[in-house]
Each structure stands twice: as C-alpha cells, then as structure tokens.
C-alpha positions in Angstrom: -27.6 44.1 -0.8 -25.7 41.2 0.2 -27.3 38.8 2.3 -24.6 35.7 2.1 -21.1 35.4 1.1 -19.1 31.8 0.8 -15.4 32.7 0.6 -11.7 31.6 1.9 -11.0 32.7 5.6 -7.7 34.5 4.8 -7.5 37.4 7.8 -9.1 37.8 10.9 -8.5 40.1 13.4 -10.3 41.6 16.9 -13.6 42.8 15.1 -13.5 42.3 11.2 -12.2 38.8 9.0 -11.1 38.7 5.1 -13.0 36.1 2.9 -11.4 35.4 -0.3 -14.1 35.2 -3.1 -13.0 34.4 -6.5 -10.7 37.3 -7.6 -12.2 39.7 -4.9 -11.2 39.8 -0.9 -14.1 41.0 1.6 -13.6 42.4 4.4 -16.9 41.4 7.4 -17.2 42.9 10.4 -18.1 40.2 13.2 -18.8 40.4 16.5 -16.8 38.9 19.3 -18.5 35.6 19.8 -18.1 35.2 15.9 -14.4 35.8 16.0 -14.1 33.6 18.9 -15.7 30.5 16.7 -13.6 31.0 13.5 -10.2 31.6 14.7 -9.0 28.4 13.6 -10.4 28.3 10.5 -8.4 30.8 8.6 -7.5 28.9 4.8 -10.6 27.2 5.1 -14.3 27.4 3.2 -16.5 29.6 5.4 -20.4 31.4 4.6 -21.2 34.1 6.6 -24.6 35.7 6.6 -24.4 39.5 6.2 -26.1 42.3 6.6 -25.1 45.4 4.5 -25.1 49.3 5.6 -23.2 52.4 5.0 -21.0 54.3 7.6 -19.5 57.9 7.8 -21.4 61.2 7.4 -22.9 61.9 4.0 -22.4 66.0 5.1 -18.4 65.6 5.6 -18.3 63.6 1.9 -17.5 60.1 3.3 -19.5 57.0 3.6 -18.3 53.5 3.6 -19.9 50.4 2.6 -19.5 47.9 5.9 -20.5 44.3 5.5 -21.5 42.2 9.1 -21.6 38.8 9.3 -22.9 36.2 11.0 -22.8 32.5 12.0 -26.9 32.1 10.7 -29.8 33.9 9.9 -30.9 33.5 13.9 -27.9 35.6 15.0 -28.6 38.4 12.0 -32.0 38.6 13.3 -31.2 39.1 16.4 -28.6 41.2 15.8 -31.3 43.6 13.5 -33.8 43.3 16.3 -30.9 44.3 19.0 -29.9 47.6 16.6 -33.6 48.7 17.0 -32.9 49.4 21.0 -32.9 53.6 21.2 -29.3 54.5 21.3 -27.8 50.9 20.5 -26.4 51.3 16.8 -24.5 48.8 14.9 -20.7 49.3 16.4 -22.2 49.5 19.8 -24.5 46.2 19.1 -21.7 44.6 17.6 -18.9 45.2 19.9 -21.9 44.1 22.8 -22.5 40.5 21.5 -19.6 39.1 23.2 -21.7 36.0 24.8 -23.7 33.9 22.6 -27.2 35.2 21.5 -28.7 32.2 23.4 -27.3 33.9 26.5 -27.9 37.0 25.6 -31.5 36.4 24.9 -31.7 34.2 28.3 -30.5 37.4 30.1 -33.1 39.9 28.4 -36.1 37.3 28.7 -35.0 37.1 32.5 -34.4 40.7 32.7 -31.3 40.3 33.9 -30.0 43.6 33.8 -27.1 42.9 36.0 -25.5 40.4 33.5 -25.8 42.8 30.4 -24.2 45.6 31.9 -21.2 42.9 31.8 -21.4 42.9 28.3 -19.0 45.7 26.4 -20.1 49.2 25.6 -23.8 48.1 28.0 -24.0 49.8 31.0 -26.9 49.3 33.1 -29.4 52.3 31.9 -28.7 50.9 28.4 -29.5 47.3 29.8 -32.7 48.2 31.6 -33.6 50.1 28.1 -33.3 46.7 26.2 -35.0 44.7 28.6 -37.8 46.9 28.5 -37.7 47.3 24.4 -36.9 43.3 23.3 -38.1 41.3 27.2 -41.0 39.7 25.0 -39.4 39.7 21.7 -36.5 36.8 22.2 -38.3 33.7 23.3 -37.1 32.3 20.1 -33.0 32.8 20.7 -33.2 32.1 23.9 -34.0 28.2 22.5 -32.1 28.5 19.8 -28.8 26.6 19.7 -25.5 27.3 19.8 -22.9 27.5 17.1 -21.3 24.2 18.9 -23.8 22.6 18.0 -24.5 23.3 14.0 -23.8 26.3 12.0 -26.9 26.1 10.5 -29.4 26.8 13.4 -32.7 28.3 13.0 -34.5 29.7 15.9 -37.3 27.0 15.6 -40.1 25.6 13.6 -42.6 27.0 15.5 -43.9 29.9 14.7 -42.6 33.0 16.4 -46.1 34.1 18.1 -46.5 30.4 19.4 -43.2 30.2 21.3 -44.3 33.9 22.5 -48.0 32.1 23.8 -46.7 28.4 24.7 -44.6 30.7 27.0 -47.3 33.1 28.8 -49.2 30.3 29.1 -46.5 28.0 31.0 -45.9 31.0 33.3 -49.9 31.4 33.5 -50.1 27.7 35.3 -47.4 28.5 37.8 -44.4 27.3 36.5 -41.0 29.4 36.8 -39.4 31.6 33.8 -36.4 28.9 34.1 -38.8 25.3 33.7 -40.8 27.7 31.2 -38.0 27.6 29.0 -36.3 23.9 29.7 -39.7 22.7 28.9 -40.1 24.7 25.7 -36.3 23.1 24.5 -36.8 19.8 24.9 -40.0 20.2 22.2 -37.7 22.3 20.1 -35.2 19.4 20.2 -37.7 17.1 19.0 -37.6 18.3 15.8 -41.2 18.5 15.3 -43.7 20.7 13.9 -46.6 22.3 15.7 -49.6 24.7 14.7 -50.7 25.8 17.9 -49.9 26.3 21.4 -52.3 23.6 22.5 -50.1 21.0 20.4 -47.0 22.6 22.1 -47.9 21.9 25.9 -49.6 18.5 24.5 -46.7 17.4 23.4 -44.8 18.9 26.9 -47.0 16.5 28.9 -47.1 13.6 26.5 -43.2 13.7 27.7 -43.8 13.5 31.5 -42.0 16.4 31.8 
C-alpha cells in the first residue's frame, strides 16, 4: 500500500492531480481544500500522503485502484476517522472536506450541525450522525494547524487521550467549549511536551491565561 508519494505536480483538476514520479505519472484524488492549496504549484516538487483503496464492484468485473492524498498525516487521519461515519464513504468524505479539517473538527467538537450541512454532499441528518459518531474524537484537529502555516503539521505532542482529558476537565471548572480550546492552543504552540493532564493545565495557569 502506498502511504507517501514525492513527485512533479503536472495536472490538477476539480477533484484529482497528476504527480510525475520517475518514468511513471500518478494520478491522487484530493479533496477540495487540497486542490485549493496546490493550484499554483503545478511543475513543482510536491509529497502527498495517501491512502490506497479499490473502487467498482468486484460482481460486474471492475475494480480500480484509487490513490487519496493529503497535505499530512493529521488530515489522512482525519479523513480515515471521517470515512468511519455510517453512510459517509470515501467520494462522499472527500467531496465533503471543502473547509479545512481544523474547521471542520471545530464544527463537530461544537456540534455545530448547522455549519456541516453547508459542507457538499452533508445534509443535516448526515451532520447530526457525525456529530454524534466523532463529537469526542477530534479534540486533536481542531488544534491542529493549518496548511498556511506548515505542510508538515502533526496534530500535537500530546497524547491523544490527554488533549481528550485536559479538555473535560477545562469544561469541568466552568470554562466555555470556545476558552476550552484557545487555552488548549496556546500550550500546543509552545511546542512542549507533556505526560499528563495535570502538566497541561499547569502549564495553562503558569501563562496567566
């Protein structure tokens, strides 16, 4: 399976791109906000992190190998973790992630059904089935940054299960979902590491925050 592919940007069109590697020419499917980030960069030097799967009906006598790609490993997670929502397969998750995941997380840790019905091929039953599937599952992307701001973003160095607590527990002492989470980025942004939830809202406080 193919998990990361460095190549030449030589096509890109409304949901797929062409990466030239060596003598062979890939083609990626990408999602919107993907596209939107690489459509001046056709000629250059580009790596895309991919997820592999096949397409067509195995009873009719076609399948088709399909590559996706991604900016980082934090959007193909999320992207995995969004195709696990009943009824949301990989065309509908990837013609869906028009906003960056950051957003997109925002609005599901928010459960802010209203906003991802906006987003293409999500209504609003298929919003309120996410929120309810993935509400406490994307702490981690909603910090995470954006593609403006580095190509190679991770969703932290914090465990996943202590963003998850540091979180409960900020909501626990009374403060909103929105200073839950400014809070939470300005310790991501520090670059530091942390082995428990106690060193998290230490270092919160330490910042007078």
């Amino acid at each position: 399976m193919l998990t990361k592919i460095t190549g030449t940007l030589t096509r890109i069109a409304d949901d797929r791109l062409r990466l030239q590697v060596g003598a062979f020419e890939y083609e990626v499917l990408v999602p919107e906000m993907v596209r939107r980030h690489l459509q001046d960069r056709l000629g250059q030097e580009l790596t895309l992190h991919t997820s592999h799967y096949f397409e067509g009906n195995p009873m009719q006598g076609r399948v088709v190998p399909r590559l996706v790609g991604f900016l980082n490993e934090a959007e193909l997670e999320f992207f995995d973790l969004f195709c696990t929502v009943d009824k949301v397969g990989v065309r509908k998750a990837l013609k869906a992630l028009a906003r960056p995941i950051r957003d997109i997380a925002d609005a599901i840790q928010r459960r802010d059904v209203s906003l991802l019905s906006t987003l293409p091929g999500i209504g609003s039953a298929t919003g309120e089935k996410i929120v309810a599937e993935l509400h406490r599952k994307v702490v981690k992307f909603a910090l995470m940054r954006s593609p403006e701001d580095t190509t190679t973003a991770t969703p932290s160095t914090v465990a996943d299960h202590l963003f998850q607590d540091a979180y409960e527990a900020l909501l626990s002492i009374g403060h909103s979902a929105a200073e839950a989470r400014s809070r939470l980025d300005k310790v991501v942004a520090s670059g530091k590491k942390f082995d428990s939830v106690e060193d998290i809202l230490m270092a919160i406080y330490k910042q007078g925050q």
